[in-house]
Residue, then its C-alpha position, 0 to 999 in steps of 0.5 A: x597442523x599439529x594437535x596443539x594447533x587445531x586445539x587452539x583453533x577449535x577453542x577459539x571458534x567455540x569461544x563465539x558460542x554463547x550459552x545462556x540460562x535458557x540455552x542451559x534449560x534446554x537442554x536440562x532433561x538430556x543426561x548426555x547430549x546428542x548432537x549433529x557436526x557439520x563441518x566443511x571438511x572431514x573430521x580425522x579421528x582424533x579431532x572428533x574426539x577432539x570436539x567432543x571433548x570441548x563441547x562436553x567443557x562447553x556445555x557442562x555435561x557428556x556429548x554424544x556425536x550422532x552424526x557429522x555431515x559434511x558441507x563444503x559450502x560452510x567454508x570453515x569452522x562447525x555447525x552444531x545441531x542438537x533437534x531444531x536449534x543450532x549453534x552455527x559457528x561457520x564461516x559461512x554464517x560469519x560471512x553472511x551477517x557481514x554481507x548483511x551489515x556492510x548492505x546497511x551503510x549507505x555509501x551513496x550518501x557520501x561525497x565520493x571525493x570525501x574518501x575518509x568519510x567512506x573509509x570511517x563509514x566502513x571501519x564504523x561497519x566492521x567494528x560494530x560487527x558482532x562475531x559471537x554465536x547464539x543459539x538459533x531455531x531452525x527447520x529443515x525446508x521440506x518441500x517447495x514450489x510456487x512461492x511457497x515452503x513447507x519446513x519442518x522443525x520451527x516449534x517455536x515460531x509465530x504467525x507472521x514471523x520473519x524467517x530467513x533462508x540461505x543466501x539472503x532470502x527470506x520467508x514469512x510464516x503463515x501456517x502452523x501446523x503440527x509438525x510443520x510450517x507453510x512458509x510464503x518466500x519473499x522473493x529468491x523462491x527458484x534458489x531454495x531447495x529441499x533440505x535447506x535449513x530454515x532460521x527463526x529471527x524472533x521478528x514480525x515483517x517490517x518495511x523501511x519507512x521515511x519522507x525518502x521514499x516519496x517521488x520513489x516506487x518500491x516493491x512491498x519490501x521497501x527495495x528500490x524498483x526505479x533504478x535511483x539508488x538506495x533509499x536512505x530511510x529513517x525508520x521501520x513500521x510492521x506490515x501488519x499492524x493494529x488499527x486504531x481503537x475507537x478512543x483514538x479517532x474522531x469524526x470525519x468532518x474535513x474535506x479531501x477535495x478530488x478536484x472532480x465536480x461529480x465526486x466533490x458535488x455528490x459523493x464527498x470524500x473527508x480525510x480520514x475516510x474509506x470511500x470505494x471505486x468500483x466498476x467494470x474494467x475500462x470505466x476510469x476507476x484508476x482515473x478518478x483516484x490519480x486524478x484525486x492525488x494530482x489534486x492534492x498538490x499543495x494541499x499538504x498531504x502525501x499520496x501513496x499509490x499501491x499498484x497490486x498485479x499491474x503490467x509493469x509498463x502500466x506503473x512506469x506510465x503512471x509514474x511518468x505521469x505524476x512527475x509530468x503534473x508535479x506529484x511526485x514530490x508528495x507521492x510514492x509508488x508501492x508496486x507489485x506487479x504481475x510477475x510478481x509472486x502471489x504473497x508479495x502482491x498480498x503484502x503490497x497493500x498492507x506494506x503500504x499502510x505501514x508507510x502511510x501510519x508513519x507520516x501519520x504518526x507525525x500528525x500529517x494528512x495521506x491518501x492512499x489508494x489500493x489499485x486493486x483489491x480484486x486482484x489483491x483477493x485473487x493473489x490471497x487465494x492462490x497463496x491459500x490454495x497452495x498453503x493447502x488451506x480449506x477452501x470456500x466460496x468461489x475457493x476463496x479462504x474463510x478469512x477473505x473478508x478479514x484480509x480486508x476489513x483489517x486493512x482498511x480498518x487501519x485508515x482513521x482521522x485521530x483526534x489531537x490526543x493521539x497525535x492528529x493525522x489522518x489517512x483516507x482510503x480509495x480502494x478500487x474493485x472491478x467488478x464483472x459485468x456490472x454485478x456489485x452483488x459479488x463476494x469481493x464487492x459486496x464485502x468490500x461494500x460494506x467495510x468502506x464508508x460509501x463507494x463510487x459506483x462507475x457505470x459502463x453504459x455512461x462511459x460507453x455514451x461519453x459521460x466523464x467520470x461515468x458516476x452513476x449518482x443512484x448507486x453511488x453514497x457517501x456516508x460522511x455525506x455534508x460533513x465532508x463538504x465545505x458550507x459553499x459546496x453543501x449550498x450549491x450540491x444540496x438538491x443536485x443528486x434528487x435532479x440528477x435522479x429526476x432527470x434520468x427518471x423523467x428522460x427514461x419515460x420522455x423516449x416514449x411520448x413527445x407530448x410534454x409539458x412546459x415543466x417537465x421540458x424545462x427539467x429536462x433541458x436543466x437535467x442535460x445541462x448539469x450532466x454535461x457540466x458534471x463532464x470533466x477530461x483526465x488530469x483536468x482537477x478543478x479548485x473547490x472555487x471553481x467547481x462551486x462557480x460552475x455548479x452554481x452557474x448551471x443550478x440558477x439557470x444562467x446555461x438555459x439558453x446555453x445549446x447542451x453541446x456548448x456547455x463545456x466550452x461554456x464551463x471552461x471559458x467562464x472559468x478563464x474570464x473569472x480568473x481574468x476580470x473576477x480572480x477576487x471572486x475565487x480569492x474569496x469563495x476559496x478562503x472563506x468557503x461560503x456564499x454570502x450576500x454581497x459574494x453571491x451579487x458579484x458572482x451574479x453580475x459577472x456570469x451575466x457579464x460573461x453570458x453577454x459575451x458568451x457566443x454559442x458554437x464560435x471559438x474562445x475569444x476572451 
């Protein structure tokens, strides 16, 4: 290639650098320039001097080359590096941003037999495909390992910002620090190596959001995990995100009905509330909270299901298992699984409020459980300790509370003001060994609106949902409740309380008085009645008729063992001969005079014929 030829090449690759006021500014204080050229191949003499001479036109003043490098991996065409920013004119560069708009063009939503539609897709890709070159911050990857990166130049970058990495991987910062940045990598952390160059993007960390991603599960980045293909989504909300102000909320007075007798009876949860499950491993936590969202079935709200540091096979299994009940339809599947990195089971939690403020934002009703938040703790602190950062109690950072309060802050009830909406919280913690006094737990106690406190012992002695009344509050309480409910569960909680109480003292004498047995004998039979299988939710109606039936004595004479039977037949006899009766308890929501008499005369009817100990024959 002659002079004029490699004159003319190199003008056009430098006609892509766009220098602008602030480009100009800074550079102001250097009288020459001192810059760094990376090519592809070696520079002959002539074509240093060459480049100089262009650049020095370029950039308005003397260019002084103190270094030129030579990276085959650039293809064609020159990096220039003047400290921690660059122009970056390479065919590498070109390459990759090409690579990254041509990903965003979903071809699957095209009729493949529709070929001009898949030829205009791409040619409105290319043409929209921006060749010029601005000025980028960078930093130079130092160390790295674990997930994690330390780079060194960044000046300029924010916490929590978006950075990007060769071949497609991306970082977000966490630690600023004098000379350097801790960066956690978001996957792609085994094809970083020292010396890389590390790129700001100005952008905080978003995830793609859209009414396209129920029945999906996705990892914390929005990418597909089930193997459905691409998801075409309609928007992008930021992971983190403020929760709202004070103005913008109102109380929580509308129920979110589990379809459990024991949680909707003694712990009622209203939309727009943080109610807790906590318990040991092993006692129907993650129970309570699917069967919660296989309840919501019709009931117009959207489910978010975040599994954080599952196995795998744990998160297909629960997927198989909303599409068996009809869930998935209304229901997505934020995953980060335990072979997953440390911060992308941090992020998983926080990508999943960001979907569910979209569906808020357009006034609807979502669930959203964070299964668990133990674990979610746990990652945050391996992800601290090799960010080097001071460790506390049980080497937990000094901003473990924060981690949390900050995303369940995010869960609310607007007001009509602020578009409506709502989103209601289930986080779950396990605890060890029955201690709720831990730091996790107790932290987590007290940013929530109550909790559901599941004890060993009761599941051990085959007591479904194992809720252990005592220690389980909900503090929304009656508000959260409709007026049938409030009426039936009123005094449940004191006997239940009572009953334990009286059982407790009842092991050490058989002297008891007439009333005394007769609490007893009531006490067993509603906390058989509060009994209730997995995938089992009932309606508000139906768990109102069950309480009610138990509470005015109509299973006195019931053997305690025939009581689920009993719960369940009458149930079906109703539905059967009295469906009026659930017709009316579910619209209206309320007993009244003529409503309580049918009801009565029905469960008398059904007593009759009622056989103890034999199979259903109704």
């Amino acid at each position: 290639m002659n002079s004029k030829n490699k004159e003319a090449l190199w003008k056009q690759i430098l006609d892509r650098l766009t220098v602008t006021k602030d480009d100009r500014a800074l550079f102001a204080g250097e009288s020459v320039l001192p810059l760094t050229v990376t090519t592809a191949q070696p520079l002959a003499p002539e074509e240093t001097e060459l480049l100089t001479a262009l650049l020095s036109e370029k950039f308005g003043k003397p260019v002084r080359l103190q270094e030129q490098k030579v990276d085959a991996r650039l293809v064609g065409g020159v990096l220039i590096q003047y400290g921690d920013h660059i122009f970056d004119a390479t065919m590498k560069r070109q390459l990759e941003k090409m690579d990254a708009l041509m990903k965003e063009i979903h071809l699957s939503d095209q009729d493949l037999e529709q070929t001009g539609n898949i030829t205009a897709a791409l040619t409105q890709g290319v043409q929209s495909f921006h060749e010029g070159v601005d000025l980028e911050e960078i930093g130079v990857v130092e160390k790295v390992g674990d997930g994690i990166c330390t780079a060194t130049g960044l000046g300029g970058a924010m916490s929590g910002e978006l950075v990007a990495l060769h071949d497609g991987v991306y970082g977000m910062v966490q630690n600023l620090r004098e000379n350097e940045v801790g960066i956690v990598l978001l996957g792609g952390a085994t094809e970083i190596k020292e010396g890389d160059l590390v790129r700001r993007t100005g952008e905080i960390m978003e995830i793609p959001v859209g009414e396209a991603m129920l029945g999906r599960i996705v990892d914390p980045l929005g990418q597909p995990l089930d193997g459905k293909g691409a998801i075409k989504t309609c928007a992008r909300y930021p992971i983190e995100h403020q929760a709202p102000g004070i103005a913008a909320r109102q109380p929580v007075d509308v129920p979110l009905q589990t379809g459990l007798k024991a949680v909707d009876a003694l712990v009622p949860i209203g939309r727009g509330q943080r109610e807790l499950i906590i318990g040991d491993r092993g006692t129907g936590k993650t129970a309570i909270a699917v069967d919660t969202i296989l309840n919501q079935k019709g009931k117009d709200v959207i489910c978010i299901y975040v599994a954080i540091g599952q196995k795998a096979s744990s998160v297909a299994r629960l997927s198989h298992t909303f599409e068996q009940y009809g869930a998935a339809d209304y229901t997505m599947i934020v995953a980060a699984t335990a072979a997953d990195t440390a911060p992308m089971q941090y992020l998983a939690p926080y990508a999943g409020a960001a979907v569910g403020e979209y569906f808020m934002d357009q006034g609807k009703d979502v669930l959203i459980v964070y299964d668990d938040l133990s674990k979610h703790a746990v990652a945050y602190r391996a992800m601290s300790l090799l960010l080097r950062r001071p460790p506390g109690r049980e080497a937990y950072p000094g901003d473990v509370f924060y981690l949390h309060s900050r995303l369940l802050e995010r869960a609310c009830r607007r007001n009509e003001q602020h578009g409506g909406g709502s989103m209601t919280a289930l986080p779950i913690i396990e605890t060890q060994a029955g201690d709720v006094s831990g730091y996790i737990p107790t932290n987590v106690i007290s940013i929530t609106d109550g909790q559901i406190y599941l004890e060993t012992d009761l599941f051990n002695s085959g007591v479904r949902p194992a809720l252990n009344s005592g220690l389980s509050v909900s503090r929304v309480g009656g508000a959260a409740q409709t007026k049938a409910m409030k009426s039936v569960a009123g005094t449940l909680r004191l006997s239940l309380a009572q009953y334990r109480e009286l059982a407790a003292f009842a092991q050490f004498g058989s002297d008891l008085d007439r009333e005394t047995k007769a609490q007893l004998d009531r006490g067993a039979r509603v906390t058989e009645m509060l009994k209730q299988g997995q995938y089992q939710p009932l309606s508000m109606a139906q768990e109102v008729i069950s309480l009610y039936a138990v509470n005015n004595g109509f299973l006195d004479e019931i053997p305690v063992e025939d009581v689920t039977r009993y719960a369940h037949e009458m149930l079906g006899y109703l539905n059967n001969h009295c469906s009026i009766i659930l017709t009316r308890l579910e619209k209206e929501k309320k007993f009244t005079d003529d409503l309580k008499e049918q009801l009565d005369e029905a469960l008398d009817d059904f007593g009759k014929m009622f056989a103890p100990g034999s199979a259903d024959k109704l």
